[in-house]
N, C-alpha and C positions, 0 to 999 in steps of 0.2 A: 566973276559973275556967276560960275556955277554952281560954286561956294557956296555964295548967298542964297542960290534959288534951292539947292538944295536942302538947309535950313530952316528956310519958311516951309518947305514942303514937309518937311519932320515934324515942326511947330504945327502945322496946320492939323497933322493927321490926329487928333486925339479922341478918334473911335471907342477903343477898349477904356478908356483912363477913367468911364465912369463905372462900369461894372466892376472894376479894382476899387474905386472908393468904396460905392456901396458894399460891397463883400467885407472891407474893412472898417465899415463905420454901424452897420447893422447888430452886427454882436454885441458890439458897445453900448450901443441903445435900447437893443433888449436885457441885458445884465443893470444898467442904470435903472429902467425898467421896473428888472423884478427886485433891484433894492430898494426903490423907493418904495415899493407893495409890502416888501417883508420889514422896514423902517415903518410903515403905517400899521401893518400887523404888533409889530414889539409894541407899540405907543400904546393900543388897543390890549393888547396881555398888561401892559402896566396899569394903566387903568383900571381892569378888571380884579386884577389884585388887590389894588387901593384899597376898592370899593367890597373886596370880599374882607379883607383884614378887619376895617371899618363895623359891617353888618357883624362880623361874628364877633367881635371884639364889644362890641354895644353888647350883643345876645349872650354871650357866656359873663358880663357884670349885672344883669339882671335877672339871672338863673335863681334861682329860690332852690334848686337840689338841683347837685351835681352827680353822675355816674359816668364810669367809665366808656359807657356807650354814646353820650354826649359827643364826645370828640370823634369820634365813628361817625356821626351823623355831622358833625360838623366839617369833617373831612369831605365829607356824599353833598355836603351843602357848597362847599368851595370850588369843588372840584367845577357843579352846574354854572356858578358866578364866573368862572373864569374862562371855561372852554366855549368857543363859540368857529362857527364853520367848521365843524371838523376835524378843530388843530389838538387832537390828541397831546397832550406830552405829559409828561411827568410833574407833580406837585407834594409838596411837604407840609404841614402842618404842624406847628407848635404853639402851644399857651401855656403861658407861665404867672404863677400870681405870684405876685410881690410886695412886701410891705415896707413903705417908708415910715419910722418912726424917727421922731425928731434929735433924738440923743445917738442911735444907731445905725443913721440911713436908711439903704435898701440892702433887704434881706430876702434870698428868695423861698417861697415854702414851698411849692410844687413846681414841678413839668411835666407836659406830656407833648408825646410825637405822633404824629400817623403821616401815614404818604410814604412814597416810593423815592430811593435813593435815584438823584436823575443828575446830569450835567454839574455843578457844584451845588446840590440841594442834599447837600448832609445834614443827619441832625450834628447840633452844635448846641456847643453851651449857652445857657443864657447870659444874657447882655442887656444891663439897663443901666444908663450914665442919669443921676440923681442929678434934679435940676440944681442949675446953680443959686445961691443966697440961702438963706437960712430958713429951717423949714419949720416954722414957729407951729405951738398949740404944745395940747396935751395928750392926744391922744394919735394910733397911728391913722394912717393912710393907706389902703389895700389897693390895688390897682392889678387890672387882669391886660397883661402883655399877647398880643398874636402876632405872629410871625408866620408868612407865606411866602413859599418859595416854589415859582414855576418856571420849568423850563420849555421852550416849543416842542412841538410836536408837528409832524407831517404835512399838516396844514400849512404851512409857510412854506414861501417860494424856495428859497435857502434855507431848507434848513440844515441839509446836509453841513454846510458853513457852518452854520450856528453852535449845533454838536461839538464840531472837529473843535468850537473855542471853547466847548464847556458855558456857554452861556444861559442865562436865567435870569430871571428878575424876581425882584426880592421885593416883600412890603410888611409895614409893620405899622400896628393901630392899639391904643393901649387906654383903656376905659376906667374909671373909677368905679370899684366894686359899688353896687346897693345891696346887695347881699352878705351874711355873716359866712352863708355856706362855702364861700371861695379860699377862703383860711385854708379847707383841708377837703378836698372831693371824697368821697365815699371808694 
């Protein structure tokens, strides 16, 4: 019988056992917390890229004269498209014309780069996979390629995380020239 009473009396006392949960379930719920913030921040940088690849991608295939300071301003113009709250980070810039002609595919005639080496935001070769089926007519096809590459910045909850993976997010938007000038920039 004392056995028993002393049991229920151990069973009964469970004083501390919630201050031991919460100590161990609060960190947990603050770190799910700030990945869900920093998981809603990445969606919003991806976004932002989309939509900057898109804008400059439209704007450098209806350039009527091309200069070297174009992409300078176009890097000053991405950079505002993409940063927002104060999440500083590193971005890349690259546009490449291209021409598809129908006997010899794609062929690339220029590149250029600007931005800062950040996370895996290296410049890199160009890369355009020529659609599939036959690419009929007579004459070619010019098409102006943008590539953006950004990585977070300070602004995110993790970002320390983010860094230590090398993380970045990447977009690509690819217009059909109206211009002769995209052949060959000055």
């Amino acid at each position: 019988m004392a056995h028993s009473h002393l049991m229920a009396k151990l069973i009964a006392n469970c004083r501390g056992s919630v201050m031991v949960e919460v100590a161990l379930f609060v960190p947990a719920i603050l770190f799910l917390l700030l990945a869900g913030a920093t998981l809603a921040n990445i969606v919003q940088l991806s976004r932002n890229a989309d939509r900057a690849a898109i804008v400059l991608a439209d704007d450098f295939s209806q350039k009527a004269a091309l200069a070297e300071g174009d992409f300078d301003i176009a890097l000053a113009a991405m950079t505002d498209l993409i940063e927002w709250n104060g999440s500083e980070g590193t971005s890349r810039l690259n546009v490449t014309a291209i021409e598809l002609h129908p006997d010899n595919g794609a062929t690339f005639l220029w590149s250029r780069s600007r931005g800062e080496d950040g996370g895996n935001c290296t410049e890199s070769n160009p890369v355009f996979t020529s659609p599939e089926g036959n690419i009929e007519g007579a004459g070619s096809l010019y098409l102006v390629q943008v590539d953006i590459c950004a990585t977070p910045g300070a602004g995110f909850f993790l970002a320390s995380a983010l860094s230590v993976m090398d993380f970045s997010v990447h977009a690509r938007a690819i217009a059909p020239v109206r211009q002769a000038v995209l052949r060959s920039p000055d």
